[in-house]
N, C-alpha and C positions, 0 to 999 in steps of 0.2 A: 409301468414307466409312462403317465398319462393316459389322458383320456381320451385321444384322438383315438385316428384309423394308424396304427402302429404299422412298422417294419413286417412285422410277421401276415396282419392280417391281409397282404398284399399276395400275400405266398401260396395261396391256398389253391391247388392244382384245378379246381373243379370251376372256379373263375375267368380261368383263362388254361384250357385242355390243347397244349399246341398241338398246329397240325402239322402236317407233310407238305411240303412245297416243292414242288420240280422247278430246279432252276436250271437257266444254259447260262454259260457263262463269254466273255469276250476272249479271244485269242491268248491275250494277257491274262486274263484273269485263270483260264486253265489251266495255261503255263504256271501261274504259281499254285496253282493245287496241287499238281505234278511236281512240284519241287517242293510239296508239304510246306508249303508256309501258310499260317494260321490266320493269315485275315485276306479278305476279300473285301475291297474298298465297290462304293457301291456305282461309280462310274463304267465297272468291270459288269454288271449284270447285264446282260442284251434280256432276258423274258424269263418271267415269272408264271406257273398255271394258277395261283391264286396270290389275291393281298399278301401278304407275308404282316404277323404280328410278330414283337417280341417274344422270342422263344420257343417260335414254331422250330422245324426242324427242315434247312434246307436240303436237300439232295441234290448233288450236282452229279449233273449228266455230260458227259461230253459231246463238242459238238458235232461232229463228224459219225463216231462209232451209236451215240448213244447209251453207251454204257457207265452206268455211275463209278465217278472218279474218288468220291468223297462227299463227307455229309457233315453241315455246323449248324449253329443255333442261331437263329434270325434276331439282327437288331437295325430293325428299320429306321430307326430315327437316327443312327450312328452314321458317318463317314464310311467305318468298317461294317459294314452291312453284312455278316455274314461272318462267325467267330469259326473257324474250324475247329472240329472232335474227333474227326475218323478220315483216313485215305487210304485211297488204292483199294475201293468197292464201298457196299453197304454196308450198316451197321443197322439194329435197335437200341434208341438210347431209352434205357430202362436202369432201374438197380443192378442187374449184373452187370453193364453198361460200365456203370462210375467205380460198382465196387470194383473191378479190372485196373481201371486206369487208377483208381487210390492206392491199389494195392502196390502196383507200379513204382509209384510216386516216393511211397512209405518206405520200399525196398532201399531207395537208392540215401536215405540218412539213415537209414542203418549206424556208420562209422561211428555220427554224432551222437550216440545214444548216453557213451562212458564220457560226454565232454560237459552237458547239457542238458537240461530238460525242459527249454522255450526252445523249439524248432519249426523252422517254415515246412510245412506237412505236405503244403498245395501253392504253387508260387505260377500261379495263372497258365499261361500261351505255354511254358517252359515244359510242366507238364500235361500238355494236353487240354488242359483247362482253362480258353482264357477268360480273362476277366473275372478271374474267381482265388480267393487268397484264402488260405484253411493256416492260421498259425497255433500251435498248441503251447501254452503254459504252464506248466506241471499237469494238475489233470483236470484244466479248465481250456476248451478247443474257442478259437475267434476266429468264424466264417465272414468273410466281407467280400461284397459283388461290387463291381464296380459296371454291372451291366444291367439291364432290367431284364435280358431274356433269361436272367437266372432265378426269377421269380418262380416261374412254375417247380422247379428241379428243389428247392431247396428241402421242403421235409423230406425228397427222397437221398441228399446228400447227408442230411443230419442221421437220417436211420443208417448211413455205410458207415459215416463216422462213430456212432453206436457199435458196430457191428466188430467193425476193425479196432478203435482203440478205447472202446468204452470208458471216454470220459466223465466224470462228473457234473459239468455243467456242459452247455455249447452256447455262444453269445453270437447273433449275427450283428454285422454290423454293415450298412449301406457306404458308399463315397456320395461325394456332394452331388455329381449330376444324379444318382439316383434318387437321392433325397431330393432335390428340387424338381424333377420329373413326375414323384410321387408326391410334391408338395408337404411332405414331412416337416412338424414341428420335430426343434433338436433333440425333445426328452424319443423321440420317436424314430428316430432313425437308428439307434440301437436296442436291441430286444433278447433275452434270453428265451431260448426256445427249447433247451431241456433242461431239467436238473433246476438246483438251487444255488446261489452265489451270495451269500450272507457279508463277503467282505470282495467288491469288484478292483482291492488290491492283491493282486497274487503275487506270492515271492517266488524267484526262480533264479538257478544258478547256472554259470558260464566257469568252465575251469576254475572250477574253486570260488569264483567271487558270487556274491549275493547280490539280488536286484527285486525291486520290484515295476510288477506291470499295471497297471490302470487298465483293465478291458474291454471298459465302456466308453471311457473319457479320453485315453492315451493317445498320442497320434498315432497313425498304419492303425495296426490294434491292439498295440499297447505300450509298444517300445520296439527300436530298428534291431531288428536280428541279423541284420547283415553283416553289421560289422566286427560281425562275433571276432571272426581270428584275429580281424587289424586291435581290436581293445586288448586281447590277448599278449599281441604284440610289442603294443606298447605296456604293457606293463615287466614283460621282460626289460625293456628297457629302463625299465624306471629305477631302478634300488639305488637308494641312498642319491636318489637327483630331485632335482629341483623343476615341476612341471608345470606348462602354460596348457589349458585347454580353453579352447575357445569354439565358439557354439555349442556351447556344454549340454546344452539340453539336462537329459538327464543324467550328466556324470558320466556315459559309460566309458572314455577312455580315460578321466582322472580318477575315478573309482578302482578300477583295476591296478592304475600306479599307485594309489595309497594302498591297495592290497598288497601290491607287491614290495614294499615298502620304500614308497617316495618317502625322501626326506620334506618334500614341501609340493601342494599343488595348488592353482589358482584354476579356478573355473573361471567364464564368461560369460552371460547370455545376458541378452534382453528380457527376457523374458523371470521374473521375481518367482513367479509358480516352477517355474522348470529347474531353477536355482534351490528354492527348497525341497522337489524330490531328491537333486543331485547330492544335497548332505544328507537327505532320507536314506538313501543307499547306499552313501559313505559310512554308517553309522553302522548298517548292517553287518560290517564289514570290522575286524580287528586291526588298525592299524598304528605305528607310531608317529607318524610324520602329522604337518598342518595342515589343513582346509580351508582355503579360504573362496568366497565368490563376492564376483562384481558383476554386477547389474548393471548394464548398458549398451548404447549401440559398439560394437567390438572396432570396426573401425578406428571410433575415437579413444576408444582403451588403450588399442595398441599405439597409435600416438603415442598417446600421453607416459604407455611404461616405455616408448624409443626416449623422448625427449629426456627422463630421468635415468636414462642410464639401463635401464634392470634387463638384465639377460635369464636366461634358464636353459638349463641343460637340454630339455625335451618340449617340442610345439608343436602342439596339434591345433589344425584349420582345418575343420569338419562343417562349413556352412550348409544350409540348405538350398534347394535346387533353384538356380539363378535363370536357369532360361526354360519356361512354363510354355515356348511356340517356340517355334524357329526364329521369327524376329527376335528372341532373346538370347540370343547366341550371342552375339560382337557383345554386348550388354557383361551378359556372364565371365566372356573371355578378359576382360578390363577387370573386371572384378578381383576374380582368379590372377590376373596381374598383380595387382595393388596388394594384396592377401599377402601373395609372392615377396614384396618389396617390404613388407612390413613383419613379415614372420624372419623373413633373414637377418634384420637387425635387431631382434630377440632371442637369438640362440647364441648363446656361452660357446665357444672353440671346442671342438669335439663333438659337437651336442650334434642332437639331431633335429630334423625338422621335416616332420609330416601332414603331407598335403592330400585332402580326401575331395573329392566332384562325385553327386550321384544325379547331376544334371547328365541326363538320356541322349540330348541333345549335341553332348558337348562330348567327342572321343576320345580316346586316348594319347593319341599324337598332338590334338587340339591342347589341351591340360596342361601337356607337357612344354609345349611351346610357350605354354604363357607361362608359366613358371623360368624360361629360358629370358623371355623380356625382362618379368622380374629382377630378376638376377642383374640384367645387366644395367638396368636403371639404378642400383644402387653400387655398380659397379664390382659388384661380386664374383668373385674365381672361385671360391673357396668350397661350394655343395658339389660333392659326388652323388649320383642317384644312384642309390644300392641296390633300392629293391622296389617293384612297382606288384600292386594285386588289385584282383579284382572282386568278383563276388564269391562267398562261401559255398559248401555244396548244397547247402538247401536253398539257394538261392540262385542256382546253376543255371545256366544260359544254355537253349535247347533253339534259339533262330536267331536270322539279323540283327534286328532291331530290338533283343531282348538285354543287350548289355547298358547298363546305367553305370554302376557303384565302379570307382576307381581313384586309387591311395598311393603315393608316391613318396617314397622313403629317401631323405636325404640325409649325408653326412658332412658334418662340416670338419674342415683340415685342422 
């Protein structure tokens, strides 16, 4: 995958052997070790006994007793200076270390086993790991750090992943601050690191429906597994209706309504490439109803099917994440408005009309109120909200700040 200094050759423990750092932490800062929350912001450190590199290993000691509260992986260059792994004493972070908390991890989708076979395996801070995402595709595993102190740990993550689900292949995969910290060209920022991958599209199934994953090129690491139950869902919905999806990406919630036999469904995206995987995986797929996709900004889409008239049974507004900082909050919330005002005068009497945010930023009460502007901007009584969800269980929320993904299910009279 070129001819640069790759993804992998960054990883090689003997380059960078972290060490042990005694750290004291501020008032603040203990208080949330003691209340196990996973990040330590780097305002919070009063003293260090040595530098700290990415990946060393901090010990925190408390400041009064002295005695170690909890112990993370040092990422100096971060804000979060300091990812928590262990509380309430010592640990050794080693092999038996990770394979403990993978095992942990694995245990808890269990359920998902008979639903599915793309599962989030390792979903960062959630369990115990942050900054670190393990998803599995049938039996091809996509590790991606989102951190650089996860450099030294990886060949010993990939031999637990070995150990525990003996995959086929294992693909790591960098996020952009990693890549631009380690100056990576883009052939170089994904790397396979065991095994062989002769076709980096894998197919993989969700209740019945087929899909394929991309999991070198895909976005996350190959396709959003979150929204497994909501694509689910609507496709209960769907038989014999007539369905709008928009920011279709890859199909996954009109895919499912042609599986489940929409009478008719229209994708949406901007994006021409993501439009031809979404009939790539329509095709996978047995069904009798039509397919159609429009290519462009969705905004103007919906316009233009308000002005002519055209309603549909079932509308799904699954954008992507609108507020990237907090100043993009009021930004997002307008958005989410307008979304609101324009998906309600596309749904047929009956119909439904579901509304998805995995803006992090934006909560639950937030979402909903702007769908409540919505609403009344075009003068609307007529949505009940039935049902509101949030993230799957492999995607399960384990602290505060760990809730993103939220879908909000309306009924019209």
């Amino acid at each position: 995958m070129g001819k640069n200094i790759s993804l992998w050759d960054h990883c090689d423990p003997q380059n960078h052997a972290p060490q042990i750092v005694a750290v004291k932490l501020s008032a603040k800062g203990e208080r949330s070790v003691r209340q196990h929350h996973p990040w330590i912001f780097d305002q919070n450190i009063l003293k260090t006994n040595k530098t700290p590199k990415a990946g060393d290993v901090g010990i925190i000691f408390a400041y009064k007793s002295n005695k170690v509260i909890g112990l993370g992986l040092m990422d100096p260059k971060s804000p979060i200076a300091i990812k928590m792994l262990h509380f309430d004493g010592g640990a050794e972070v080693n092999e038996a270390f990770f394979l403990d908390l993978f095992k942990k991890a694995i245990e808890k989708r269990v359920p998902l086993i008979d639903k599915t076979n793309a599962i989030r395996l390792v979903f960062g801070e959630n369990d115990g790991l942050p900054g670190l995402i393990v998803d599995q595709y049938d039996a091809v595993m996509v590790v991606k750090i989102y951190s650089l102190m996860w450099l030294p740990y990886i060949a010993m993550i990939r031999d637990v992943l070995l150990s525990l689900c003996a995959p086929k292949s294992i693909v790591l995969r960098a996020n952009r601050h990693v890549s631009r910290a380690l100056k990576l060209e883009e052939e170089d920022q994904v790397v396979l690191i065991y095994g062989s991958l002769p076709n980096p599209e894998i197919e993989f199934h969700e209740y019945g429906v087929r899909f394929l994953a991309h999991v070198l090129k895909g976005h996350k690491t190959g396709f959003f597994l979150d929204h497994r139950n909501n694509r689910h869902r609507v496709g209960q919905l769907s038989h014999g209706k007539r369905v709008l999806d928009v920011f279709a990406y890859a199909g996954g919630f009109g895919v499912h309504a042609l599986a489940n036999g929409a009478k008719q469904v229209t994708s949406i995206d901007i994006s021409a490439q993501a439009l031809s995987l979404a009939e790539r995986n329509a095709a996978l797929n047995e069904f009798p109803g039509k397919h159609e996709t429009l290519c462009g900004d969705a905004f103007d889409l919906l316009q233009q099917k308000i002005k002519k008239g055209i309603q549909y049974d079932v509308v799904v507004i699954d954008p992507p994440s609108f507020a990237n900082s907090a100043d993009g909050v009021d930004l997002a919330l307008n958005k989410y408005e307008t979304l609101t005002r324009l998906g309600t005068q596309l749904v047929a009497k009956k119909g439904w009309l579901i509304l998805a945010s995995c803006s992090s930023r934006v909560d639950m009460d937030q979402f909903l109120q702007a769908h409540k502007k919505g609403f009344t901007a075009v003068k609307s009584q007529d949505f009940n909200l039935i049902e509101k969800t949030g993230h799957d269980i492999d995607h399960a929320v384990g602290f505060e700040h760990g809730h993103y993904l939220k879908t909000a299910y309306y009924r019209r009279k």
